[in-house]
One Martini backbone bead per residue (centre of mass of N, CA, C, O) as a GRO file, in nm:
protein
  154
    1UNK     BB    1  20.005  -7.355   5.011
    2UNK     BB    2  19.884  -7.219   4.781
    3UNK     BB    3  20.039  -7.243   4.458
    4UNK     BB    4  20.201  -7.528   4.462
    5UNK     BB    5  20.490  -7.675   4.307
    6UNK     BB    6  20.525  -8.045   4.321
    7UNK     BB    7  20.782  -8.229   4.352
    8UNK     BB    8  20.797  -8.643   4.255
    9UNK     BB    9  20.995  -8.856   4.296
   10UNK     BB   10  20.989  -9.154   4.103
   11UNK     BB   11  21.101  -9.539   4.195
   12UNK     BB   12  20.941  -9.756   4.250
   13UNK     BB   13  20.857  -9.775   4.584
   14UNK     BB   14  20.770  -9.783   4.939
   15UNK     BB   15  20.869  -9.473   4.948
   16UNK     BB   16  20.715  -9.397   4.680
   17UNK     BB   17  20.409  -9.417   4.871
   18UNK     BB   18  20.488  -9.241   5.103
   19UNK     BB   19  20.475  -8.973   4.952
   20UNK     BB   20  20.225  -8.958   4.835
   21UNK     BB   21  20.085  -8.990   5.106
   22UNK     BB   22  20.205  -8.677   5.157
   23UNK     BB   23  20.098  -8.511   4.958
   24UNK     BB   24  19.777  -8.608   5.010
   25UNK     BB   25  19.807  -8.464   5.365
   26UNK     BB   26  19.915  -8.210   5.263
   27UNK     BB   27  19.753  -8.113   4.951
   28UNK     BB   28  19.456  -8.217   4.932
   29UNK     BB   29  19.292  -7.925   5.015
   30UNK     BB   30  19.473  -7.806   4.767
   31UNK     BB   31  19.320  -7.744   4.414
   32UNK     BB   32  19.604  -7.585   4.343
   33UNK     BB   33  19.793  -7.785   4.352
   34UNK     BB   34  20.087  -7.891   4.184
   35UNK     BB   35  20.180  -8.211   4.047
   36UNK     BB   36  20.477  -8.406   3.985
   37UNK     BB   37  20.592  -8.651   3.872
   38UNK     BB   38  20.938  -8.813   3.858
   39UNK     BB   39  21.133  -9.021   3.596
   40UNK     BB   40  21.450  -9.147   3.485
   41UNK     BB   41  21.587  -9.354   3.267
   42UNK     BB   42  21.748  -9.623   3.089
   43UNK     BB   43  21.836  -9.660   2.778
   44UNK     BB   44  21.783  -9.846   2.528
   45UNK     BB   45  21.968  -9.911   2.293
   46UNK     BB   46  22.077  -9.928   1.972
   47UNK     BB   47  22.150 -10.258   1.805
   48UNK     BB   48  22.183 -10.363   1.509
   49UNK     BB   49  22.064 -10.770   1.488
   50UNK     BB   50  22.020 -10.868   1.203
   51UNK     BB   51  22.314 -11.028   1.099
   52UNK     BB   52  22.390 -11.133   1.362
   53UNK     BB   53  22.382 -11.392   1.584
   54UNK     BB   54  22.479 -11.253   1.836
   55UNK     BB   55  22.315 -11.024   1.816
   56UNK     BB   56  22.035 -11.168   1.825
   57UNK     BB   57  22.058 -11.254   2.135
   58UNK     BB   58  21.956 -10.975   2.236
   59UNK     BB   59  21.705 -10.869   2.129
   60UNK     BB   60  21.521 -11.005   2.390
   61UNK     BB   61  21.618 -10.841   2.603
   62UNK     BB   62  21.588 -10.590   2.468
   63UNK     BB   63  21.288 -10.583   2.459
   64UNK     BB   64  21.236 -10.660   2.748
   65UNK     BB   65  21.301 -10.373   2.847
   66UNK     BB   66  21.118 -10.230   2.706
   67UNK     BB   67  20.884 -10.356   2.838
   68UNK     BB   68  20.956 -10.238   3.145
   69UNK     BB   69  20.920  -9.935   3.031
   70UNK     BB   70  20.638  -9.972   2.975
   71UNK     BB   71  20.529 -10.019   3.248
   72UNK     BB   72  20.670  -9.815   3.439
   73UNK     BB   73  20.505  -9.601   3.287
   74UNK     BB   74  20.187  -9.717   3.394
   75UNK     BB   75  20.275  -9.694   3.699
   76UNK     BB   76  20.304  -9.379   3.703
   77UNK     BB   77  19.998  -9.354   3.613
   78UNK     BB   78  19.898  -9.462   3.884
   79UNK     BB   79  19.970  -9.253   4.018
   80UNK     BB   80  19.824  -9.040   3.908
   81UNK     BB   81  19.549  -9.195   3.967
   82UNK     BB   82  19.564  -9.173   4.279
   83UNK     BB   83  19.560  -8.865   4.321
   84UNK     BB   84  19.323  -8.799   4.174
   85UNK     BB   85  19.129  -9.013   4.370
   86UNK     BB   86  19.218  -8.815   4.612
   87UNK     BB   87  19.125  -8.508   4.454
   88UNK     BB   88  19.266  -8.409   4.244
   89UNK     BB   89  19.317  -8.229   3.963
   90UNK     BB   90  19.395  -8.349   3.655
   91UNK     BB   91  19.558  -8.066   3.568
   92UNK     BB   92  19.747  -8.051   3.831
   93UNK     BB   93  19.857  -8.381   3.714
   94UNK     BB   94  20.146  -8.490   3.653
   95UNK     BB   95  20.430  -8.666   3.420
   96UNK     BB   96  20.776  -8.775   3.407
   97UNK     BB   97  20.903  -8.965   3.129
   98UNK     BB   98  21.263  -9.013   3.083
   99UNK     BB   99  21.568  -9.023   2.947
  100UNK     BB  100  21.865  -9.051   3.069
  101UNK     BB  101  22.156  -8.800   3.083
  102UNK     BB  102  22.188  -8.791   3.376
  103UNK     BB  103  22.229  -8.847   3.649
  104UNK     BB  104  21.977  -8.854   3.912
  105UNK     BB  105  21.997  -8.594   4.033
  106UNK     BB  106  22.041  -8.384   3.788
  107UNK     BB  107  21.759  -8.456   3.703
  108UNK     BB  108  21.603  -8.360   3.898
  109UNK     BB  109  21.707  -8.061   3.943
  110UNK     BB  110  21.635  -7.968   3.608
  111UNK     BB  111  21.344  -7.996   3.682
  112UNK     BB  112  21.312  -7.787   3.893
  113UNK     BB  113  21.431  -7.542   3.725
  114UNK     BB  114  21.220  -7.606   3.489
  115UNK     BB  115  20.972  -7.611   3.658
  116UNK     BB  116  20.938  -7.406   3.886
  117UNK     BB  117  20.959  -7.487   4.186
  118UNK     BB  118  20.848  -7.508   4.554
  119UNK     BB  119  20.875  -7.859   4.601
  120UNK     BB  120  21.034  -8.121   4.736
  121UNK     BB  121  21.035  -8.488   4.725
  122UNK     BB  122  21.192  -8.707   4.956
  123UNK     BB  123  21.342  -9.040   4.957
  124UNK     BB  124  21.501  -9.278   5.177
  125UNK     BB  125  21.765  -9.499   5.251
  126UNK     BB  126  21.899  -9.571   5.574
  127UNK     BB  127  21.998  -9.857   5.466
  128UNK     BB  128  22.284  -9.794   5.285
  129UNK     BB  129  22.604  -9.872   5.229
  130UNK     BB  130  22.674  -9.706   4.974
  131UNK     BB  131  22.618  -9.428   5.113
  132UNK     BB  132  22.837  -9.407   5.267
  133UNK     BB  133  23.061  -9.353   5.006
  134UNK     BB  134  22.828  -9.185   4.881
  135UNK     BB  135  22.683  -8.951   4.779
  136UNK     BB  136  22.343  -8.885   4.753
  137UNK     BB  137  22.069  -8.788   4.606
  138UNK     BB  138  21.939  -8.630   4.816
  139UNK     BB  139  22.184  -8.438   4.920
  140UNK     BB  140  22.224  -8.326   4.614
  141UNK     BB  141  21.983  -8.185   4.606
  142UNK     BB  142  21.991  -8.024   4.836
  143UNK     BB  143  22.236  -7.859   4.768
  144UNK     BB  144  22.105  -7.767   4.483
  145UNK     BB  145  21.794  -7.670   4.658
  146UNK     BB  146  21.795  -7.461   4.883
  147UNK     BB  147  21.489  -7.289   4.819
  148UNK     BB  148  21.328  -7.527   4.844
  149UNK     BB  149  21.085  -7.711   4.956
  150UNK     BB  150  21.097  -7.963   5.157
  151UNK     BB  151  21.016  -8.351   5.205
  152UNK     BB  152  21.032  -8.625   5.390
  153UNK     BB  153  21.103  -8.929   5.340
  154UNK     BB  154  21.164  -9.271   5.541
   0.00000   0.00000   0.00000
């Protein structure tokens, strides 16, 4: 397993602490092995605000908005900083943290193939009956990352 190069969507859940987890007991002991959180989020829309009443009551929304984006900025670094408290160096441990462009799936993809990783840690929530009529998120990239080395987390 020495010099994989391993993504791991992070959506700050108990199952992204569970991955980490896996990752930890996976490549703990390979420090070559290079580790990226990756999380793409919704962006707070641009609205001008100032002059007209009604849009003034919403400054405090798209504001608490970005405060929101700003935590889980936070949140994904103490992640990357659990990684390395666990043993990873520090320069092996990235995170990419930006503005989503496409679905969740694409946007993952798209980082797995920019990255030419070697594999990829997804973790799916079982009991979602959402998933039932809609192809999931982890399905869709297991489908088009057919390459890389899986890794589950249930």
């Amino acid at each position: 397993m020495d010099g994989h190069k391993i993504l791991v969507p992070y959506n700050f859940t108990s199952n992204d602490e569970k991955s980490i987890d896996l990752v930890i007991q996976t490549f703990g002991q390979h420090q070559d092995a290079e580790i990226t959180l990756f999380h793409s989020y919704i962006p707070v829309p641009d609205i001008d605000v100032s002059d007209k009443t009604v849009m003034s009551r919403m400054a405090g929304n798209l504001n608490y908005l970005r405060q929101k984006i700003n935590e889980l900025e936070v949140e994904i670094k103490k992640a990357k900083d659990r990684l390395v408290g666990a043993g990873f160096p520090n320069e092996k441990v990235n995170y990419v943290f930006k503005p989503q462009e496409k679905d969740t799936a694409q946007e993952i993809i798209e980082q797995a193939n920019k990255g030419k990783f070697t594999g990829i840690v997804l973790n799916r929530s079982p009991n979602n009956i959402r998933k039932f009529f809609t192809l999931s998120i982890s399905k869709k990239v297991i489908k088009a990352l057919k390459n890389l080395e899986l890794y589950m987390v249930a």
